[in-house]
N, C-alpha and C positions, 0 to 999 in steps of 0.2 A: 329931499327924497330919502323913502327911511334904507337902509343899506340891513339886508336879510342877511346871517349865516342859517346852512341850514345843516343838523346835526344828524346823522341817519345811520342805523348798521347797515353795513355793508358785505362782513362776513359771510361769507357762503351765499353770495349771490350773482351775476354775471353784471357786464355793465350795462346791459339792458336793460335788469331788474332796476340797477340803483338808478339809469336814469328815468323810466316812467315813474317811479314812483317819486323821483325831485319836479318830475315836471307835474305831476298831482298835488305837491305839497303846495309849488311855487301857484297852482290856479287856486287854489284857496287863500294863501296867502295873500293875492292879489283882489280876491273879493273882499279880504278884513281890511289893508289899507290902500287899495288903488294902486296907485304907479308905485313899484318899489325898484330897487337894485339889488340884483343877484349877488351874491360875495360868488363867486366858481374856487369849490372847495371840492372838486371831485377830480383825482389826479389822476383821469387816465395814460397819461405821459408817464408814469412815472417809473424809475429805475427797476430792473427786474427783480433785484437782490432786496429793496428798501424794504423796511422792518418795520413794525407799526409805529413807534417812535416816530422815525419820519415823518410818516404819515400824522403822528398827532403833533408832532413841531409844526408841518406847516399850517396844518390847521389852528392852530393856538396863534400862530402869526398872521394868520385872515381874520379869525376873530374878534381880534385885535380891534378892526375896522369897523365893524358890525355897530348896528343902532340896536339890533332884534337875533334874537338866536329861536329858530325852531325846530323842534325837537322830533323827528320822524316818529313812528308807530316802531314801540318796541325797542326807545331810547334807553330803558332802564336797564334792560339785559346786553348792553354794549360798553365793555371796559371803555373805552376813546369818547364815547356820550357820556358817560356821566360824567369824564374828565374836562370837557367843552360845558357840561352844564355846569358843573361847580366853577369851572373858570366864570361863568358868564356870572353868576351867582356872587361872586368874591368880588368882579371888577365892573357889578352895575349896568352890564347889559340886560335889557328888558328879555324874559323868557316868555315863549307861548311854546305850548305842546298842541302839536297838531292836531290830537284827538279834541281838542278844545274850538275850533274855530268851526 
């Protein structure tokens, strides 16, 4: 089963925004290759004070696992996206940008 991260700004948005639009990414995603597994990289749990670092450590340690990295609408103007893109880029994980499927 292919193992999806999925890469998206977040900045200035509520966690409703970010998750309807994961769960838009994830029904396209799943029309390009059928049954997939979500990597869950959206840390609503997380510590009040945590600082974007955090935030890109754990994600760079989910990545990690990924078959596929996709890349939200508006991945380029996101410091933390193009840092998960270039990671993906460096260590061989296939990239699809979602305006592409």
């Amino acid at each position: 089963m292919t193992k999806i991260f999925i890469s998206q700004p977040i900045k200035n948005k509520t966690n409703q925004e970010i998750e309807q639009e994961r769960k838009e990414i994830i029904e396209k995603v799943e029309k390009y290759f059928g049954k997939i597994e979500v990597i869950d990289s959206f840390f609503k749990d997380a510590p009040y004070d945590a600082k974007p670092l955090w935030f890109l450590g754990k994600s760079l340690e989910l990545l990690s696992n990924a078959n596929v990295i996709v890349l939200g609408k508006g991945w380029e103007c996101s410091r933390g996206c193009r840092i998960e893109h270039e990671c993906a880029v460096q260590y061989g994980i296939s990239v699809i940008y979602i305006e592409n499927l």
